[in-house]
Backbone bond lengths (Angstrom), bond angles and torsions (degrees), N, CA, C in turn:
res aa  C-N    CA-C-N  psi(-1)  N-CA   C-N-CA  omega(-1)  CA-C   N-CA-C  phi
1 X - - - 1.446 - - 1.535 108.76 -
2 X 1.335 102.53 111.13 2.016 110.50 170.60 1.722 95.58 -42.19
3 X 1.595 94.97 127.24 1.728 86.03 140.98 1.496 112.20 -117.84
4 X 1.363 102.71 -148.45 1.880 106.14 -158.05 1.881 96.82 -83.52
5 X 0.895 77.28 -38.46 2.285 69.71 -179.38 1.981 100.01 -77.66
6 X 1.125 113.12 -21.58 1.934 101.74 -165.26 1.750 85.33 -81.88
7 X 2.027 112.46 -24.60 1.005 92.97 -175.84 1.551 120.23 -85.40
8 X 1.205 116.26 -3.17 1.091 123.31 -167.38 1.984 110.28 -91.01
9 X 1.414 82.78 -55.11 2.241 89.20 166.88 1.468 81.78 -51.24
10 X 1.425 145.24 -93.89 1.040 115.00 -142.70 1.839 141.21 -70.32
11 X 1.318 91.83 17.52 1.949 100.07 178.45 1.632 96.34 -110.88
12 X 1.922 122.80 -29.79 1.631 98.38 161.63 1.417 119.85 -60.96
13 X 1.484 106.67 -47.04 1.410 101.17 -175.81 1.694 135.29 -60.37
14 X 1.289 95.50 -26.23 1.913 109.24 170.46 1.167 93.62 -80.58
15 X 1.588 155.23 -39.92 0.804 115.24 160.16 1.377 159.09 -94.46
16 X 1.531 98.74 -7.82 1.529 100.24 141.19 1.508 133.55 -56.46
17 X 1.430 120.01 -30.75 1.572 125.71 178.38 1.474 95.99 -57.37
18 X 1.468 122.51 -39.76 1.722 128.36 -141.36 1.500 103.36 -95.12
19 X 1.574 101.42 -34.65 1.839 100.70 156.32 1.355 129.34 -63.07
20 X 1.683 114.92 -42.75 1.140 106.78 169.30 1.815 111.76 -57.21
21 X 1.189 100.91 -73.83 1.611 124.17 -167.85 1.862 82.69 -17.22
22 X 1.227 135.26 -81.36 1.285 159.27 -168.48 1.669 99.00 -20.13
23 X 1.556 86.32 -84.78 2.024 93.73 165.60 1.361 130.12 -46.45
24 X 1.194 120.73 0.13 1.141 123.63 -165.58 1.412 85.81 -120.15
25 X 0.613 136.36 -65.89 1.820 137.12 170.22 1.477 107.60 -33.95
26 X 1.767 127.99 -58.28 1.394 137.96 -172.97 1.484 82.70 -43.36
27 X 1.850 113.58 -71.05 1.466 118.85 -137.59 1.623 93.21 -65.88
28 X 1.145 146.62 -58.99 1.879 131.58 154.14 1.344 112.07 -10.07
29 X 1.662 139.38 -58.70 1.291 125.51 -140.07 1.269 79.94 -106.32
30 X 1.841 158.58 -39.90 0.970 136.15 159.58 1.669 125.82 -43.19
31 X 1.066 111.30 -45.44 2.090 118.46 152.58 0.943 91.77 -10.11
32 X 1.682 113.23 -84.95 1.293 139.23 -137.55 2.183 110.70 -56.75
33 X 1.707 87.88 -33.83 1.264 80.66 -172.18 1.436 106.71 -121.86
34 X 1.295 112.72 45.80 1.153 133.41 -172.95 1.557 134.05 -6.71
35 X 1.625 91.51 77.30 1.012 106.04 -176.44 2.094 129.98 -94.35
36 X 0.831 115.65 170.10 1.766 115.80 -163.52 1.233 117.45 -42.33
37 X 1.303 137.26 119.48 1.687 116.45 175.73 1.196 126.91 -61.97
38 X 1.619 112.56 -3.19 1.415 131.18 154.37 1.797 134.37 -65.00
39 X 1.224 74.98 -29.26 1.808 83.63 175.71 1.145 128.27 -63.00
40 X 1.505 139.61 161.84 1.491 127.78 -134.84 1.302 93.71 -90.86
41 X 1.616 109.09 -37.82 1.743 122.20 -158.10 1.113 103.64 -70.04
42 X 1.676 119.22 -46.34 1.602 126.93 -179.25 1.821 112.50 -66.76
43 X 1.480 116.24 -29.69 1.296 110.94 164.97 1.154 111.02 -64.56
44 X 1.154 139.11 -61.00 1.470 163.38 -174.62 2.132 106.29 -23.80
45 X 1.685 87.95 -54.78 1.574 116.44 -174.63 1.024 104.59 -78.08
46 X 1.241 124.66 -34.44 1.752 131.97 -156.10 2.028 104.31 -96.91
47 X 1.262 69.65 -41.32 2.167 67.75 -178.73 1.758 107.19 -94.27
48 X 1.401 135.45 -3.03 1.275 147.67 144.45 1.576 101.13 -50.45
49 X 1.081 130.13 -61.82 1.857 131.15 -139.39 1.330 111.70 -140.55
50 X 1.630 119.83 18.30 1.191 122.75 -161.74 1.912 88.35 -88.83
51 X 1.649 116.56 -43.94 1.516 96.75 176.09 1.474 124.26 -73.06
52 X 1.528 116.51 27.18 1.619 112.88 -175.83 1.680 74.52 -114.51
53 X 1.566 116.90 -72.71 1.502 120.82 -159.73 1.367 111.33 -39.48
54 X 1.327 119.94 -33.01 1.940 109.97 -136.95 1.649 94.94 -95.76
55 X 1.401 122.86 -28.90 1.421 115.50 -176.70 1.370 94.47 -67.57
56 X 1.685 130.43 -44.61 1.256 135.08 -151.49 1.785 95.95 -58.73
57 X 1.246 96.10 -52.92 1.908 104.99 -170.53 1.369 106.58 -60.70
58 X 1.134 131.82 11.65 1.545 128.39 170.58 1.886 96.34 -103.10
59 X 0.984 126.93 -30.73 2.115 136.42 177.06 1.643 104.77 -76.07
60 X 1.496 91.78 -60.14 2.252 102.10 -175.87 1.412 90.22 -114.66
61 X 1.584 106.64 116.22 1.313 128.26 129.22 1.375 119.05 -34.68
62 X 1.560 116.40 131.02 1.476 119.67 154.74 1.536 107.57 -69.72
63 X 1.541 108.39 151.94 1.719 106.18 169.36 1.156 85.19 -151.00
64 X 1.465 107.29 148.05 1.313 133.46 170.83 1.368 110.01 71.73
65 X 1.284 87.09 -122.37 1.967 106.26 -176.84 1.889 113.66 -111.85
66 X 1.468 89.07 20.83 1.907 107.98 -170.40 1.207 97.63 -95.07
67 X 1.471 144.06 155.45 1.162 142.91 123.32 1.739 120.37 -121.66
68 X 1.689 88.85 87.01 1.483 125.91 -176.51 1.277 93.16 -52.31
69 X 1.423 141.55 -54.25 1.803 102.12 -162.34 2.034 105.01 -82.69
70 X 1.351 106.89 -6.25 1.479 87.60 166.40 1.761 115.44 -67.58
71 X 1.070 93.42 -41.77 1.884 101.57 -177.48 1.576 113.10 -56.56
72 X 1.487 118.33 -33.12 1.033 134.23 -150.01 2.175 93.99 -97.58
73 X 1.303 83.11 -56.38 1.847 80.67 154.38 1.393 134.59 -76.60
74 X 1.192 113.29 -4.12 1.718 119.58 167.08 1.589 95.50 -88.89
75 X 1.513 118.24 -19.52 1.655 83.86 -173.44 1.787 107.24 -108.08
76 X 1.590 109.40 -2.84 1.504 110.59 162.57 1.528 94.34 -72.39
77 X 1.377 137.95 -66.17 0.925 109.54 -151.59 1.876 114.51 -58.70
78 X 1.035 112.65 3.20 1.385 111.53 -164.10 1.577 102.02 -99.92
79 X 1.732 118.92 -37.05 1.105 103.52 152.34 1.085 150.38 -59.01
80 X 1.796 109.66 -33.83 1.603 113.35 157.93 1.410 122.52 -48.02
81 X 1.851 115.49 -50.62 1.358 114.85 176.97 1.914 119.53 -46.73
82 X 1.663 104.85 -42.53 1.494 97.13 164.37 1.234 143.16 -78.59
83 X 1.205 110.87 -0.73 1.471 127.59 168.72 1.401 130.62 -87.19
84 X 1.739 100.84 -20.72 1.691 129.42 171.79 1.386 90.47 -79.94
85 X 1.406 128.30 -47.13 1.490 123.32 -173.28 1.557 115.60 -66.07
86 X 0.979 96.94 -37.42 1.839 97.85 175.79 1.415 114.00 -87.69
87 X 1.231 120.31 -24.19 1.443 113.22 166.64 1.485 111.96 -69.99
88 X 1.145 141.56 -51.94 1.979 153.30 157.07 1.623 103.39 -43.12
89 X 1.141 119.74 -69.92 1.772 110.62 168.98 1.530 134.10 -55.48
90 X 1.304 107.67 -25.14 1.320 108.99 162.61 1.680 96.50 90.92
91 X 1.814 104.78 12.39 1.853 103.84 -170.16 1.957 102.42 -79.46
92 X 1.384 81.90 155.16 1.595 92.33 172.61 1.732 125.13 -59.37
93 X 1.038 110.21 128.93 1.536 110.80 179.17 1.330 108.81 -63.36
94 X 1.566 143.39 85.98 1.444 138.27 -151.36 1.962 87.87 -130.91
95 X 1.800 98.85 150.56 1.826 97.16 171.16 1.056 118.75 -49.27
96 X 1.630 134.85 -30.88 1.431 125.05 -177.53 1.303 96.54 -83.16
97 X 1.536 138.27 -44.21 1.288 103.20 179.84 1.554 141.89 -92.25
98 X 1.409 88.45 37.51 1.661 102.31 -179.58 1.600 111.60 -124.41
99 X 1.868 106.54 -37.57 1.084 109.38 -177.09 1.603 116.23 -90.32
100 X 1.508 97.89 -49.35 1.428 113.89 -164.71 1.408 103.13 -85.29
101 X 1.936 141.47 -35.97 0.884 112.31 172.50 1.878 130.04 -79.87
102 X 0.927 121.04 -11.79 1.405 125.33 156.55 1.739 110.37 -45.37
103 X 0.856 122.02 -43.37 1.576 123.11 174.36 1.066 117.67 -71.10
104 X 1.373 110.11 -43.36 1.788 119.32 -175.85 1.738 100.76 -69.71
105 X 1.364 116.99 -43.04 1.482 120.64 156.33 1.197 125.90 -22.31
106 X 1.714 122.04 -67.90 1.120 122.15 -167.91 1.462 105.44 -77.48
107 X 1.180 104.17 -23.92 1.555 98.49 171.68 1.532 140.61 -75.69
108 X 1.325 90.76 -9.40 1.321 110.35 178.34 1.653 110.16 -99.79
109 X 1.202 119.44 -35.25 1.518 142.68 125.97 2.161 103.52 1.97
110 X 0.932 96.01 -68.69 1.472 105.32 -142.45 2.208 88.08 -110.30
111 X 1.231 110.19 -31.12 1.342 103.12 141.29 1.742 132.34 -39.30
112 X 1.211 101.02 -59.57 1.240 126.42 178.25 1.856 113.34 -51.03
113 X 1.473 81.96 -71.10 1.612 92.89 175.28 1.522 114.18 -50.71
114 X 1.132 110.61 -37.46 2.002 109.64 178.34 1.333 96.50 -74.43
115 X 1.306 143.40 -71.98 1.099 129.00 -155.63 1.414 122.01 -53.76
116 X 1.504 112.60 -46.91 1.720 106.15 156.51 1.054 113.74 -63.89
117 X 1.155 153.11 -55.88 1.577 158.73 -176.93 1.854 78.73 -21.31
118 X 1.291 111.49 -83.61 1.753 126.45 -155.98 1.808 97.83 -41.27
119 X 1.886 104.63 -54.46 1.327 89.94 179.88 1.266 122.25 -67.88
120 X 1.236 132.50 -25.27 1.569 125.84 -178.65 1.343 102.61 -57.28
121 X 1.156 118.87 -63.72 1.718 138.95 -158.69 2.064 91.07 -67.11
122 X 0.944 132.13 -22.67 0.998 117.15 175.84 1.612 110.08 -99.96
123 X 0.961 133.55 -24.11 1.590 151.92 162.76 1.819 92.46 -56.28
124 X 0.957 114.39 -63.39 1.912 121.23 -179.42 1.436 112.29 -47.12
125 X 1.470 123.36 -48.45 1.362 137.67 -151.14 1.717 90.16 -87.18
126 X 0.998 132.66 -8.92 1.563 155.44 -149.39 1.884 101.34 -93.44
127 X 1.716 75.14 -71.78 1.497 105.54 -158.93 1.752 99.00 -82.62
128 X 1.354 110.90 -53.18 1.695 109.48 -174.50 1.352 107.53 -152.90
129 X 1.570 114.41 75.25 1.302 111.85 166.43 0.947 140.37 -52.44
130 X 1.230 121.73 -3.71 2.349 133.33 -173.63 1.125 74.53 -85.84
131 X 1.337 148.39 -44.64 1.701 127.32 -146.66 1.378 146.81 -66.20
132 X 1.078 117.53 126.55 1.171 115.33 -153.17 1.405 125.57 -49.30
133 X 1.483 103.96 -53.84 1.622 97.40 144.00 1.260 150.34 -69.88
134 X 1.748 115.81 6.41 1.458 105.77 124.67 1.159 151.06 -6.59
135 X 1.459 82.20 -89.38 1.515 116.65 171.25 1.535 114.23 -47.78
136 X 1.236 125.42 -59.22 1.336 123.79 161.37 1.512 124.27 -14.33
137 X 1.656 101.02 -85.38 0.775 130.01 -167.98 1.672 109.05 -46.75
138 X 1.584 112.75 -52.48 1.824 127.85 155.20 1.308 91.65 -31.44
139 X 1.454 147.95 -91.35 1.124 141.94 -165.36 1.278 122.51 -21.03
140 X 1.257 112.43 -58.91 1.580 136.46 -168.23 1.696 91.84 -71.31
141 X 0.937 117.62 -47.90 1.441 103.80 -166.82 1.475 119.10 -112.99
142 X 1.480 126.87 0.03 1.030 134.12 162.55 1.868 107.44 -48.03
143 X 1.021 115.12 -23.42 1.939 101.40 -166.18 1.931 85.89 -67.69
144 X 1.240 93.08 -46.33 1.858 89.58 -167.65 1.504 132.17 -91.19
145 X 1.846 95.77 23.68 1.469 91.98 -177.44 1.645 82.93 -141.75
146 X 0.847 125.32 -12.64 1.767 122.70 158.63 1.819 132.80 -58.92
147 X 1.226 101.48 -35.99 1.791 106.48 148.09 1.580 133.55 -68.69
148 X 1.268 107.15 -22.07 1.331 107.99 -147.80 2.206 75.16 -103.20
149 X 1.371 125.32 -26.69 1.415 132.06 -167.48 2.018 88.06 -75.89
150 X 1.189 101.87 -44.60 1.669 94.15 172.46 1.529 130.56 -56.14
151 X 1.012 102.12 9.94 1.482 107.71 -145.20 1.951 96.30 -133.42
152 X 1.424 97.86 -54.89 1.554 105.06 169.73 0.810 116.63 -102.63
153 X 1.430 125.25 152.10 1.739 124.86 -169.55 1.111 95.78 -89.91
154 X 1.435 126.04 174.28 1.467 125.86 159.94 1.826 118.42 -99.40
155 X 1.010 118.17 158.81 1.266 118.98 -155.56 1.835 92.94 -115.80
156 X 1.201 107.75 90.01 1.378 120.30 175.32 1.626 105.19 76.47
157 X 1.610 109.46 -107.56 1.671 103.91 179.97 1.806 90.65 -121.79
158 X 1.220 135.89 6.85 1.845 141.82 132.28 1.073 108.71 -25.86
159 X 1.205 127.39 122.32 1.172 133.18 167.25 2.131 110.59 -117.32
160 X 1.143 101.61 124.43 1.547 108.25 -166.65 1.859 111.96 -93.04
161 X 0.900 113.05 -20.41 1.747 122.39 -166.34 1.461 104.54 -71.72
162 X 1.618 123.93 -33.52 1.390 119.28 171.94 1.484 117.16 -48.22
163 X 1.229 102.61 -48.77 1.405 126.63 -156.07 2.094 84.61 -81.47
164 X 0.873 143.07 -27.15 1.242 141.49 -146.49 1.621 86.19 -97.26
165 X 1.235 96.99 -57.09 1.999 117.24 -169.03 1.603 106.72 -59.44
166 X 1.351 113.50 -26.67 1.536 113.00 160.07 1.341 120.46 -77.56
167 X 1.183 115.27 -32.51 1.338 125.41 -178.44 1.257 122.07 -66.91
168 X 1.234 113.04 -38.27 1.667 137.84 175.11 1.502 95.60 -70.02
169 X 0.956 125.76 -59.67 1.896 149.81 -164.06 2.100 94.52 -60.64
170 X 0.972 100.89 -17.67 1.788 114.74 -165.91 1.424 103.05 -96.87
171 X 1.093 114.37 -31.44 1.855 124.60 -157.80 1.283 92.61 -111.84
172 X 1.094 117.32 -37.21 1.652 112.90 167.86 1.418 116.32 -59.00
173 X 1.514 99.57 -46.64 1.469 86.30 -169.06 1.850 95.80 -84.32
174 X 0.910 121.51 -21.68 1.855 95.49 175.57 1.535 109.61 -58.87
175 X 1.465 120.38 -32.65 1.821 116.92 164.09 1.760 115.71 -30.83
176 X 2.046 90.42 -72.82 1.241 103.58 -172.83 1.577 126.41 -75.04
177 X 1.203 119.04 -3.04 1.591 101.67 -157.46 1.332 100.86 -100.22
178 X 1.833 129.64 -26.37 1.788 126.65 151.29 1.553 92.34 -38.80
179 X 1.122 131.95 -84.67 1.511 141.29 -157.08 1.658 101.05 -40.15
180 X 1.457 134.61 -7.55 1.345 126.85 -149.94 1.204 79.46 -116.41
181 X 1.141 126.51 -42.80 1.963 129.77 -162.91 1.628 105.69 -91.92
182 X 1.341 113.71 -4.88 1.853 115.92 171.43 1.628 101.87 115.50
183 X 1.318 116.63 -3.08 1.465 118.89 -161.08 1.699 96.22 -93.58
184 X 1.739 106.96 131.89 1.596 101.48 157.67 1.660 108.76 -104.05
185 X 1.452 113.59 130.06 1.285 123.24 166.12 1.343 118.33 -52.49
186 X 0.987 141.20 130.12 1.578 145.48 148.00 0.943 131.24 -95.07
């Protein structure tokens, strides 16, 4: 039986795991779109997770447009976070919740991160669209709000696909986030 402090270590610690896990994911999808090592977001990611990433990048090589030991440390840290959870809950050590929810984690992880990503960047475009981190931020989230704009028209100078790409990003995660804690939905 949780009490109020086992419940409490365990809501700092998920959410400290869930900040890292997060940054560690950003600093990958900035990799990906290879952006300045100057930039605020890539400092931001880089001086957060640089003592988890940087030993890792001496074991996994980056290739290409990947940066495998960030991914590779978003998904340890995601196994530690479920293993802190089952040790504080008192849950059974079962294959989904050792194998399969660590995955459902990062995915819910990087769920997470898009769906705010869209609201920030649409909250920005609001308030100060010239901005540079705007623009950024458009970058970062243009892959997942650029299909969904093909698809819906826009309604004068309204634009509806943000709001859609969260929405989608919402229903997903009610799929994934039982699946993250050991639970399969039915």
């Amino acid at each position: 039986m949780p009490t109020l402090l086992t419940g409490l270590i365990q809501f700092l610690f998920t959410s400290v795991m869930s900040i890292l896990g997060v940054l560690l994911l950003l600093r990958a999808w900035v990799y990906v779109w290879a952006f300045s090592p100057r930039h605020p977001i890539v400092q931001l990611a880089r001086r957060a997770t640089d003592w988890l990433v940087e030993p890792l990048s001496k074991l996994i090589p980056r290739s290409g447009s990947y940066d495998w030991p960030s991914l590779v440390a978003a998904l340890v840290a995601a196994v530690i976070m479920v293993l802190m959870q089952r040790v504080l809950t008192g849950m059974p050590y079962t294959p989904i919740g050792l194998v399969i929810a660590p995955l459902a984690t990062v995915l819910r992880w990087a769920l997470e991160m898009m769906s705010w990503g869209v609201f920030i960047w649409v909250v920005m475009t609001w308030l100060n669209p010239q901005s540079p981190m705007t623009y950024a931020l458009g970058t970062l989230v243009d892959p997942f709000v650029r299909p969904v704009r093909k698809i819906i028209p826009m309604f004068g100078r309204f634009d509806l696909s943000p709001i859609v790409v969260i929405i989608l990003a919402n229903v997903l995660l009610m799929l994934v986030t039982p699946i993250s804690h050991g639970f399969i939905p039915l």
